[in-house]
C-alpha positions in Angstrom: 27.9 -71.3 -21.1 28.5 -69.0 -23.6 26.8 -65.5 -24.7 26.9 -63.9 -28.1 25.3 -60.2 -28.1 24.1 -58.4 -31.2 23.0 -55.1 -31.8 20.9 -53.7 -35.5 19.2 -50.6 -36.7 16.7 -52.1 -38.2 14.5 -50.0 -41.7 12.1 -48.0 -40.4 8.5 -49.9 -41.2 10.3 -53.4 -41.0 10.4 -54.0 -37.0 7.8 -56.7 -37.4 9.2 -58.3 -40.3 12.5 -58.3 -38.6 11.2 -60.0 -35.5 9.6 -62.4 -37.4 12.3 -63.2 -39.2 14.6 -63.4 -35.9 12.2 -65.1 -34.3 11.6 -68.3 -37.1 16.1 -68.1 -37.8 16.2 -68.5 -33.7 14.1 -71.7 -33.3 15.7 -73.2 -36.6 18.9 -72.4 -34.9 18.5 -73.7 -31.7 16.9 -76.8 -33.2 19.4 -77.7 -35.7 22.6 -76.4 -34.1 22.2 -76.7 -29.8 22.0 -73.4 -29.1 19.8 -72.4 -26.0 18.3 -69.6 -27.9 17.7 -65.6 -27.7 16.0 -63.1 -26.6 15.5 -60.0 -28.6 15.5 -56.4 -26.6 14.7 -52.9 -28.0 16.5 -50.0 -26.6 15.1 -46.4 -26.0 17.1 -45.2 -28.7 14.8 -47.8 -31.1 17.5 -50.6 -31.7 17.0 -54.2 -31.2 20.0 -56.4 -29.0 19.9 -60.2 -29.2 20.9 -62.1 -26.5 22.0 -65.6 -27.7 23.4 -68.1 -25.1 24.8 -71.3 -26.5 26.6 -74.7 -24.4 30.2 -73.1 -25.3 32.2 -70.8 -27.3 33.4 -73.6 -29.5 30.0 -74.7 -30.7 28.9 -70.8 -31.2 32.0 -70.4 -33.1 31.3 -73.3 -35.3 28.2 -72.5 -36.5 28.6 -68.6 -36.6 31.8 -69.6 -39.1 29.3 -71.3 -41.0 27.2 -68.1 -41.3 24.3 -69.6 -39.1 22.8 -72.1 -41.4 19.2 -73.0 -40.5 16.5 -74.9 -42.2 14.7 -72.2 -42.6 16.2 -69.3 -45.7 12.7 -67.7 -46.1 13.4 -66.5 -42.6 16.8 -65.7 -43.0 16.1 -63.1 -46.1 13.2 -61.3 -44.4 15.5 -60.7 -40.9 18.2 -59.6 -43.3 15.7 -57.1 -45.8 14.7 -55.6 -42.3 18.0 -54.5 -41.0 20.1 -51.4 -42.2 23.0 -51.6 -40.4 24.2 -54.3 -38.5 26.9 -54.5 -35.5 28.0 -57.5 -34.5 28.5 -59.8 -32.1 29.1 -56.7 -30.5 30.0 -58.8 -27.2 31.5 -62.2 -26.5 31.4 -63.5 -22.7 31.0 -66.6 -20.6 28.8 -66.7 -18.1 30.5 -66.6 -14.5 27.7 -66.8 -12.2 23.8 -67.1 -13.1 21.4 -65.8 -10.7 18.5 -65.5 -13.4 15.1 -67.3 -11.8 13.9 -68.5 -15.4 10.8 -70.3 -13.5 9.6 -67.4 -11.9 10.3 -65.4 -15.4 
């Protein structure tokens, strides 16, 4: 497995629009392109991290060359309105060992 991790300031006011927007360009991307999806985190200091974990680095890379294409551009412009600066992917890892209980989660 593969992990792709993202960090953005997003415009003060926006956060909901943004995690809309995240949230609808996620599930177009995992339906259309085999990802395994995300999980959005906030820090303390107010910025959101996505966690995206995808069947390998070559499929990631393919469709991140592609600039994520999805069936779904309305959310695509509102998750990009929301954000003022973006940093990103900030990390790229495979996984080594995976200890996460997703049942009991």
């Amino acid at each position: 497995m593969f992990i792709a991790v993202y960090r953005w300031k997003v415009k003060q006011g926006m956060e909901d629009q943004f995690r809309e927007g995240w949230r609808r360009g996620t599930v177009a991307i995992r339906l259309g392109h085999g990802s395994f999806g995300s999980r959005l985190h906030r820090t303390l200091a107010g910025d959101f991290v996505g966690y995206a974990q995808w069947p390998s680095e070559k499929l990631w890379r393919t469709v991140y060359e592609a600039h994520f294409p999805h069936d779904d551009p309305d959310a695509a412009a509102m998750f990009r309105a929301a954000i003022e600066v973006s940093h990103g992917p900030e990390l790229l890892m495979e996984v080594t060992d995976d200890l996460l209980d997703l049942v009991r989660a």
